[in-house]
C-alpha positions as CSV (number, residue, x, y, z in Angstrom):
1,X,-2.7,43.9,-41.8
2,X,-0.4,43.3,-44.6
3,X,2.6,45.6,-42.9
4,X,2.4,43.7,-39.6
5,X,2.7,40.2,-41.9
6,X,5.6,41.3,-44.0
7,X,7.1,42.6,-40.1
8,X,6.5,39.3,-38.7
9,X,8.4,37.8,-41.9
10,X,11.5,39.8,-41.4
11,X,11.1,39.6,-37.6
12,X,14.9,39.6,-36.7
13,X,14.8,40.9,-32.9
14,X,17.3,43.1,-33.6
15,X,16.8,46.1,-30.4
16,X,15.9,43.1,-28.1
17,X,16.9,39.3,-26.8
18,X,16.4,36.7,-29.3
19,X,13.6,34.6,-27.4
20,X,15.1,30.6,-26.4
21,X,12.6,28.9,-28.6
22,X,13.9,30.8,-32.0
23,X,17.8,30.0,-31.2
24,X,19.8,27.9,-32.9
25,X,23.0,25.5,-33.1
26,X,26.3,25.4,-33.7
27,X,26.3,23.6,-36.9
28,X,24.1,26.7,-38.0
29,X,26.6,29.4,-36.3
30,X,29.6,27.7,-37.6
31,X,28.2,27.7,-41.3
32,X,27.4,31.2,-41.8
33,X,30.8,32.2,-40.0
34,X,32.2,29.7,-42.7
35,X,30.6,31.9,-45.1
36,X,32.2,34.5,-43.9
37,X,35.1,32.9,-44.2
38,X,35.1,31.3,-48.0
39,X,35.5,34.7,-49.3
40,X,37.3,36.5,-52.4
41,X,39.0,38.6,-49.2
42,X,40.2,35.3,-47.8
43,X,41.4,33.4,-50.9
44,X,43.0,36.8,-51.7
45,X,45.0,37.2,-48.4
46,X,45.8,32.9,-48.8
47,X,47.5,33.9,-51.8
48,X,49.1,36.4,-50.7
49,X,50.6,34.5,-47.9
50,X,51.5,31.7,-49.8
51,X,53.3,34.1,-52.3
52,X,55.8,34.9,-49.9
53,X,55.9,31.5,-47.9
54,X,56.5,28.0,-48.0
55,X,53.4,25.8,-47.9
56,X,54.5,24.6,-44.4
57,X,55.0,28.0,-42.9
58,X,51.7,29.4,-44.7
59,X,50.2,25.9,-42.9
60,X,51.5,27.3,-39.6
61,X,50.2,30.9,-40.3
62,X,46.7,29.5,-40.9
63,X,46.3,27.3,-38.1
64,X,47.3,30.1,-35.7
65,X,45.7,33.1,-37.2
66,X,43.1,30.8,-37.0
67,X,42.9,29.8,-33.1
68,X,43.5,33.4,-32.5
69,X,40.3,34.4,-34.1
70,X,38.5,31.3,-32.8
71,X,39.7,32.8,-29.1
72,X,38.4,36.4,-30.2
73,X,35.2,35.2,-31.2
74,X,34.2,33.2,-28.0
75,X,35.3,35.9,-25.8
76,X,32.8,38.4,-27.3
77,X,30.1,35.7,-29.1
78,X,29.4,34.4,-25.7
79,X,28.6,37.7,-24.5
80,X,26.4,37.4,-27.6
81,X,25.0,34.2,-26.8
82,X,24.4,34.4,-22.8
83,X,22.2,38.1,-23.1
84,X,20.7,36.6,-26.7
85,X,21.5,40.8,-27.7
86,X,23.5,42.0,-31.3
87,X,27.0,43.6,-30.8
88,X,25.2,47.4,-30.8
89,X,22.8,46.6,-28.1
90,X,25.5,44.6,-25.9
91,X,27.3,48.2,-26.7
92,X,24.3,50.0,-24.9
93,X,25.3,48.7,-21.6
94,X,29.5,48.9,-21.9
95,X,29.3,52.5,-23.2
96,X,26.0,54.2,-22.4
97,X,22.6,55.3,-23.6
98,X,23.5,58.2,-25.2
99,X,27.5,57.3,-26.3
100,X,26.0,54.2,-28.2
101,X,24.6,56.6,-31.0
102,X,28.6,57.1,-31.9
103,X,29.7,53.6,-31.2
104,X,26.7,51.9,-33.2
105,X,27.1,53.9,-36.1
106,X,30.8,53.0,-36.0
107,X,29.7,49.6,-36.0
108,X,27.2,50.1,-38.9
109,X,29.4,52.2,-41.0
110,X,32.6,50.1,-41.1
111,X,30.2,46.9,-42.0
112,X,28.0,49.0,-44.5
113,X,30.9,51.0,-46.2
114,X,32.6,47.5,-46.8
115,X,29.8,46.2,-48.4
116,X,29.7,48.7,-51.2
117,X,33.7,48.3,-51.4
118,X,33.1,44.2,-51.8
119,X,30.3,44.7,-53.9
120,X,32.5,46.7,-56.0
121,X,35.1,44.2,-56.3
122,X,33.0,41.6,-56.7
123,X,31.4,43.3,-60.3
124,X,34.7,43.5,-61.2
125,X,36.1,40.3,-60.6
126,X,32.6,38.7,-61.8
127,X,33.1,41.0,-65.7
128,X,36.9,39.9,-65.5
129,X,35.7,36.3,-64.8
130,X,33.0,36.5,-67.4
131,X,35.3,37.8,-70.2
132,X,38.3,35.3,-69.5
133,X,35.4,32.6,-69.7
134,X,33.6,33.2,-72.8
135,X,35.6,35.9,-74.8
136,X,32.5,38.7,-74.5
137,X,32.6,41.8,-72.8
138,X,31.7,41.8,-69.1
139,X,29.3,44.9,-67.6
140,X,30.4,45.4,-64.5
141,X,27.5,47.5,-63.1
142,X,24.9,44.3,-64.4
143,X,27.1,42.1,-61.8
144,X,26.9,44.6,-59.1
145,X,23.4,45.6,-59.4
146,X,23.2,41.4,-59.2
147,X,25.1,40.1,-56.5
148,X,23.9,43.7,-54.6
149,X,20.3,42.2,-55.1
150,X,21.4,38.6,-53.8
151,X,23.2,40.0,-50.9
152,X,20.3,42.1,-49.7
153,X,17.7,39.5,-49.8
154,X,19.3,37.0,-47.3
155,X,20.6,40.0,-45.4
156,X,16.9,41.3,-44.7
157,X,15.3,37.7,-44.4
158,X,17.9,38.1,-41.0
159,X,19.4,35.3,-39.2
160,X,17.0,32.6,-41.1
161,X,18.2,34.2,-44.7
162,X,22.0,33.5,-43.9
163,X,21.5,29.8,-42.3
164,X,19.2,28.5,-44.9
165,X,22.0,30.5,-47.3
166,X,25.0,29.1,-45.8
167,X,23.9,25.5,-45.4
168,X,23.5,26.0,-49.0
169,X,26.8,27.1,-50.1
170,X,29.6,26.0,-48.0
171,X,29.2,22.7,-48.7
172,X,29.6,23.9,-52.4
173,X,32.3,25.9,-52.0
174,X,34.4,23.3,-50.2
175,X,33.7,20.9,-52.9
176,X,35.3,23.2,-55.5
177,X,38.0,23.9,-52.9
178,X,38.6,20.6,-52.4
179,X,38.6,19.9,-56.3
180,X,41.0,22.2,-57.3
181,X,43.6,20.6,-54.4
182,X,42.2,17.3,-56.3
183,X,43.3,18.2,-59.8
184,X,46.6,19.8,-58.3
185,X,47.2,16.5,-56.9
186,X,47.1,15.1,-60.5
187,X,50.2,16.9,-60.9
188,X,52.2,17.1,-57.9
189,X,53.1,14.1,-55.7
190,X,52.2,15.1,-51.9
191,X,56.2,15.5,-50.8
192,X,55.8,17.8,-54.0
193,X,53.4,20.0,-52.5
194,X,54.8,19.8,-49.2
195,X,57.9,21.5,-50.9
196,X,56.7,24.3,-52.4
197,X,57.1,27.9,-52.0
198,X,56.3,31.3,-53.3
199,X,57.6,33.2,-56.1
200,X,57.2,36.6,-54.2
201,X,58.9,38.4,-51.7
202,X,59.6,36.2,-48.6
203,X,58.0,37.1,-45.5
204,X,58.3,36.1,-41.9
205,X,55.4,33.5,-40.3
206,X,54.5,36.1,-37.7
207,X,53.6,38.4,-40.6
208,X,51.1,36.1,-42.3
209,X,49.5,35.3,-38.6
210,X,48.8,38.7,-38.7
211,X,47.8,38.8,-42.4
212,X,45.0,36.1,-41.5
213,X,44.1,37.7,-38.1
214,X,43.9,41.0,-39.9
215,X,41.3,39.3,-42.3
216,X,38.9,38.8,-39.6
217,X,39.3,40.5,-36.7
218,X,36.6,43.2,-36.8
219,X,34.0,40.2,-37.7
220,X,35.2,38.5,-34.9
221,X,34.6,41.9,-32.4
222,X,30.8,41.8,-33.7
223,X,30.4,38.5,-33.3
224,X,27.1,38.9,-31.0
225,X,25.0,39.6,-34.4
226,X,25.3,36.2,-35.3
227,X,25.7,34.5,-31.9
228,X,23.2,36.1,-30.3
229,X,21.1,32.9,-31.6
230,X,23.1,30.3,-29.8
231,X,21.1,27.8,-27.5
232,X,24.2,28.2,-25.4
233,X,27.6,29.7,-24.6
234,X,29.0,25.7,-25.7
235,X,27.0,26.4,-29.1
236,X,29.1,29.4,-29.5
237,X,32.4,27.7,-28.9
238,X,31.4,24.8,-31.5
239,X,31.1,27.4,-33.9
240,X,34.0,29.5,-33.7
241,X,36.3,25.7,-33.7
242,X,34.4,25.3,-36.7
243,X,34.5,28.0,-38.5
244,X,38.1,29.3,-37.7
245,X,40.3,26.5,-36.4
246,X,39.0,24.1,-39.6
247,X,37.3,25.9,-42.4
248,X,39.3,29.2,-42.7
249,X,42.7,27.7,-42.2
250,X,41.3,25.1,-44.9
251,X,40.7,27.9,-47.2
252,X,43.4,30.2,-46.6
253,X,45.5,27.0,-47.2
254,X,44.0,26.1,-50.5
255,X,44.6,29.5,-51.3
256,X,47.9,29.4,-51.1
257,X,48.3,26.2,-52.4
258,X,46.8,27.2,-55.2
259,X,48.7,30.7,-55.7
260,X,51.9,29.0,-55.5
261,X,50.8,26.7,-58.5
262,X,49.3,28.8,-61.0
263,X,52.6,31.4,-59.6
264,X,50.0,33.8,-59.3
265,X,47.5,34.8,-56.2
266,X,44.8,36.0,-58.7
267,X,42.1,33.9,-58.0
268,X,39.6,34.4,-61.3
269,X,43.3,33.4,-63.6
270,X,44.1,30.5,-60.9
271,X,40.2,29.1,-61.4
272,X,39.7,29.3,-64.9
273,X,43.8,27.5,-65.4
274,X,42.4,24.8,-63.4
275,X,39.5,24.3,-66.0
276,X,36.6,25.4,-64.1
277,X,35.2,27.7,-66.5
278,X,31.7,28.7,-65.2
279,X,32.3,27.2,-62.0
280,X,34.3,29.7,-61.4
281,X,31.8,32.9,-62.1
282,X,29.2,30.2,-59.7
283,X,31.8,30.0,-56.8
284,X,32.9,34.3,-57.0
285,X,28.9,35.0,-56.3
286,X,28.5,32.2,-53.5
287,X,31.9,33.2,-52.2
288,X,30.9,36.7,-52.0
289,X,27.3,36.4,-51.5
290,X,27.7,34.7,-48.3
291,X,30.2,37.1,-46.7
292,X,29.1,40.0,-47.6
293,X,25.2,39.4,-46.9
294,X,27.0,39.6,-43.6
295,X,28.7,42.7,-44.0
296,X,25.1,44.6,-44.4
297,X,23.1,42.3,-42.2
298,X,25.5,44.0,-39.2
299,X,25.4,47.3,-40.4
300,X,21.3,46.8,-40.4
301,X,21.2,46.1,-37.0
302,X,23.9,48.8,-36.0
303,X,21.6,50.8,-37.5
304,X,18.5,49.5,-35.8
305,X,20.0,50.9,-32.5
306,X,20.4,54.3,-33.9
307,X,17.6,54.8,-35.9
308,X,14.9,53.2,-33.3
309,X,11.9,54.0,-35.1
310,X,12.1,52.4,-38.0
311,X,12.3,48.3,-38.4
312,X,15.6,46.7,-39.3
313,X,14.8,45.2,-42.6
314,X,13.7,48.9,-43.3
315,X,17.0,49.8,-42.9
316,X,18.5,46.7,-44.5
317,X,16.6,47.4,-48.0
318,X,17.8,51.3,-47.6
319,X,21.1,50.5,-46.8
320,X,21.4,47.8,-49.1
321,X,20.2,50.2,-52.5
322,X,22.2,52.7,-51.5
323,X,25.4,50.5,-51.6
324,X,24.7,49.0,-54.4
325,X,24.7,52.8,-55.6
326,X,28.3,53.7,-53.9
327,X,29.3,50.7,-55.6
328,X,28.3,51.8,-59.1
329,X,29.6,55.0,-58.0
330,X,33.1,53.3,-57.6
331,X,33.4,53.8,-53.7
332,X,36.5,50.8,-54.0
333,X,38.6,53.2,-56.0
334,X,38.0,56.1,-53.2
335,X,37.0,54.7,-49.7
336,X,38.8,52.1,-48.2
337,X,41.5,54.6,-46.8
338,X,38.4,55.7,-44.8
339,X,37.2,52.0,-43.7
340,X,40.2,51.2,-42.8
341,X,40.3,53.9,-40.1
342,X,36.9,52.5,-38.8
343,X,38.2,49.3,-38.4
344,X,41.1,50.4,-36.2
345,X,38.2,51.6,-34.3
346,X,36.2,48.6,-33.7
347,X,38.7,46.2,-32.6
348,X,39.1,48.2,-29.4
349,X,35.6,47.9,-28.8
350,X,35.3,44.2,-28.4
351,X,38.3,44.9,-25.4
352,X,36.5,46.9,-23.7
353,X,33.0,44.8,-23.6
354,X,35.0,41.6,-22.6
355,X,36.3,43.2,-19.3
356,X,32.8,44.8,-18.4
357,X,30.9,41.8,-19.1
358,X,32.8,39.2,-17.1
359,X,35.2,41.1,-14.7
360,X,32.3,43.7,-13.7
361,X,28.8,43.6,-14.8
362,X,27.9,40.3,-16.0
363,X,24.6,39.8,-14.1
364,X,23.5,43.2,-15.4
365,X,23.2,42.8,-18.9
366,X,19.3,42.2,-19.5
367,X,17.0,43.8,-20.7
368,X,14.8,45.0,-18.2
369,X,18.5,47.4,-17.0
370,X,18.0,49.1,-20.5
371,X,15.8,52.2,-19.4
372,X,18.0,53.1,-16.3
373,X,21.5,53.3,-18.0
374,X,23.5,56.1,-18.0
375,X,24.2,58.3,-20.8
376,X,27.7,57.8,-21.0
377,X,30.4,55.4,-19.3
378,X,33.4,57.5,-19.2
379,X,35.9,55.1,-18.2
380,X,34.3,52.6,-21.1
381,X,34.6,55.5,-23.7
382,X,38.0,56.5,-22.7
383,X,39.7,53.3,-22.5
384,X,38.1,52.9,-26.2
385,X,39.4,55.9,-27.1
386,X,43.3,55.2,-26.3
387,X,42.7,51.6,-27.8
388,X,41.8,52.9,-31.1
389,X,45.0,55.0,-31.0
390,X,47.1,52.4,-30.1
391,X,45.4,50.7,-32.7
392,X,45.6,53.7,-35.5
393,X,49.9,54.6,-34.3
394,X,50.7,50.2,-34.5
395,X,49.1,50.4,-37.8
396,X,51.1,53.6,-39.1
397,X,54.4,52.2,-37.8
398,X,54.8,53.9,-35.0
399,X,55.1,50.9,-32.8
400,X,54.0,47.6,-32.4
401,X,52.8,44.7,-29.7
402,X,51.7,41.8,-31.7
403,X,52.5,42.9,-35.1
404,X,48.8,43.2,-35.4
405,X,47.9,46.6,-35.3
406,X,44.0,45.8,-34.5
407,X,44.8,43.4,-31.4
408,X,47.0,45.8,-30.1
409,X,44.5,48.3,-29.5
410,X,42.1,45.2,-28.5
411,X,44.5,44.5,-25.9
412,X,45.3,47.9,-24.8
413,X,41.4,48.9,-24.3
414,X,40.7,45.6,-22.5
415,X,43.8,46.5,-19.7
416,X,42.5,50.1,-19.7
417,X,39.1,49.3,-19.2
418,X,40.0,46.9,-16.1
419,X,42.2,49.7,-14.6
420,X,39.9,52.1,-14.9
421,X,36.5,50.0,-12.8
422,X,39.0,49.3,-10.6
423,X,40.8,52.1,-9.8
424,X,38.8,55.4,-11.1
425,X,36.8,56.8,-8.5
426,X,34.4,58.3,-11.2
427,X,32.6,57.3,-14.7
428,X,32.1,54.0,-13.6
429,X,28.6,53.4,-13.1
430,X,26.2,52.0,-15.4
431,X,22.8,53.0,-14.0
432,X,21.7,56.5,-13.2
433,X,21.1,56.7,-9.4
């Protein structure tokens, strides 16, 4: 009686559609992507634009980056929000019964191994943080074994652990953004700011577009774990303006505002020289805590589909202690060569489920289809397949579409994929006969 209590707790629907009365809106969506978005990654990769550009042209990068990624995420969230299914089940019907085992644990690993890497960077930041701040030494492994604890509560609460989460910390973390550009502004005049540049090596607007599409792209492609709660495809398109055509070009903004100033894109020295002492230790395990709750809420429910006996906050508590593990281990030093090949992967995927949903198979993505799939989609796999190349050669130099070696392979699986059901004369069928 007690095990079927704490499972109706943690009740996240994660193998089947998130029943109408439980979904949500897009003020709830478009916080926990702007979670997602206020992140140590993001403020990072702000600096690191506005290092090498002018605050005008790192304006321009952000805005666009940011469209782009709004556009990415409505084409798959709606997917997300119209069959009310995470991105691994959604997979089930694009690739097959029996192909999803690989594309699912993709999915699960690349969100899962990241985890552990921003868990690992977030101990270290937090003991750097700590020891700029009060002068004592900072243990690293007690602010891993911490935020890993935060992280892995909301992340097995589910959907309800991230909302009530998010509507708690964005506003907070815009406040402090929005402070420091306050106490920059005590400084600098506003045709000041306007003027400045960075103190790096100049680089070309088109490269920080991709540097802030490169930030998000592969949350973007699973999208459907969090939209998958929308009351409606509109709910999903509130959302994504929200989160990625206002917040995130906010933030990546701020962060290069503030880069330029401090002439550094170090974001624990930029805080504590703008005085914020503590604040700034509160805002690094917010920051973190609501991004990368994400990170191992998707790799639960990539998991889910996998592992189909067990329950998903199972695997979320699992998952969750043995990241927090790998990140005492010091997986950041020695992984992220490996998760970056995963996310050339994923990108691709998100192509190929766009074309199949609403060029092909739209009205047969329900539930009741899910026992009379075939094993594999051929066509789906293979057009994967070459994306991920395209994806792995753009991002090795060999070549290049966009300049953004992820989207290429997005694109290239996407024009593959409607080729193929058009044209192939076998490996197109989704049900066994």
């Amino acid at each position: 009686m007690a095990e079927k209590k704490v499972d109706k707790l943690f009740e996240d629907y994660s193998v089947k559609s998130v029943p109408q009365e439980k979904t949500r809106s897009w003020l709830s969506m478009g916080l926990i992507w702007a979670g997602v978005g206020i992140s140590l990654g993001l403020l990072l990769t702000g600096g690191t634009v506005g290092d090498g550009l002018t605050i005008r042209q790192a304006a321009v990068a952000a805005v666009i980056g940011g469209a782009i990624l709004a556009l990415v995420t409505v084409l798959i969230g709606v997917v997300g929000a119209k069959t009310n299914l995470s991105t691994a089940m959604i997979s089930r019907f694009t690739f097959g019964d029996r192909a999803i085992i690989l594309i699912a644990l993709i999915q699960a690993l690349g969100s899962y191994g990241w985890f552990a890497v921003q868990l690992g960077l977030f101990g270290k930041t937090s003991s750097t943080a700590w020891e700029m701040w009060t002068g004592l030494s900072g243990n690293v492994s007690f602010f891993i074994i911490l935020g890993g604890i935060c992280m892995m509560l909301t992340a097995t609460i589910g959907y309800r652990g991230l909302d009530f989460l998010s509507k708690l910390a964005v506003p907070l973390l815009l406040l402090l953004m929005f402070g420091s550009v306050w106490k920059i502004a005590q400084d600098y005049s506003f045709s000041e700011i306007m003027e400045m540049k960075g103190t790096g090596e100049p680089i070309s607007i088109g490269l920080g577009i991709s540097m802030v599409i490169s930030s998000f792209i592969v949350g973007a492609v699973v999208a459907p774990d969090v939209s998958r709660y929308a009351k409606s495809a509109k709910d999903t398109v509130g959302a994504a303006i929200l989160s990625f055509v206002i917040v995130v070009p906010i933030v990546m903004l701020i962060g290069a505002l503030m880069a330029q100033v401090a002439g550094t894109w170090d974001i624990v020295d930029i805080m504590l020289r703008l005085g914020w002492g503590i604040i700034a230790l509160i805002v690094l395990l917010l920051a973190q805590w609501t991004s990368n709750d994400n990170n191992l809420y998707c790799s639960a429910l990539g998991f889910a589909v996998v592992f189909r006996k067990m329950k998903k906050w199972h695997l979320t508590v699992i998952s969750g202690t043995l990241g927090i593990i790998l990140a005492l281990l010091g997986i950041y030093d020695n992984f992220t060569s490996f998760l970056t090949f995963l996310g050339v992967l994923i990108p691709p995927m998100g192509g190929v489920i766009a074309v199949d949903y609403y060029l092909f198979h739209k009205q047969h993505y329900v539930t009741s289809n899910l026992d009379r799939l075939v094993n594999i989609r051929p066509v789906s796999v293979v057009a994967w397949g070459i994306g991920s190349l395209v994806s792995f050669l753009a991002g090795n130099g060999v070549f290049t579409l966009t300049t953004v070696p992820a989207f290429d392979g997005l694109l290239i699986a996407a024009v593959l994929q409607y080729v193929g059901m058009r044209f192939a004369k076998n490996g197109t069928a989704m049900f066994v006969k």
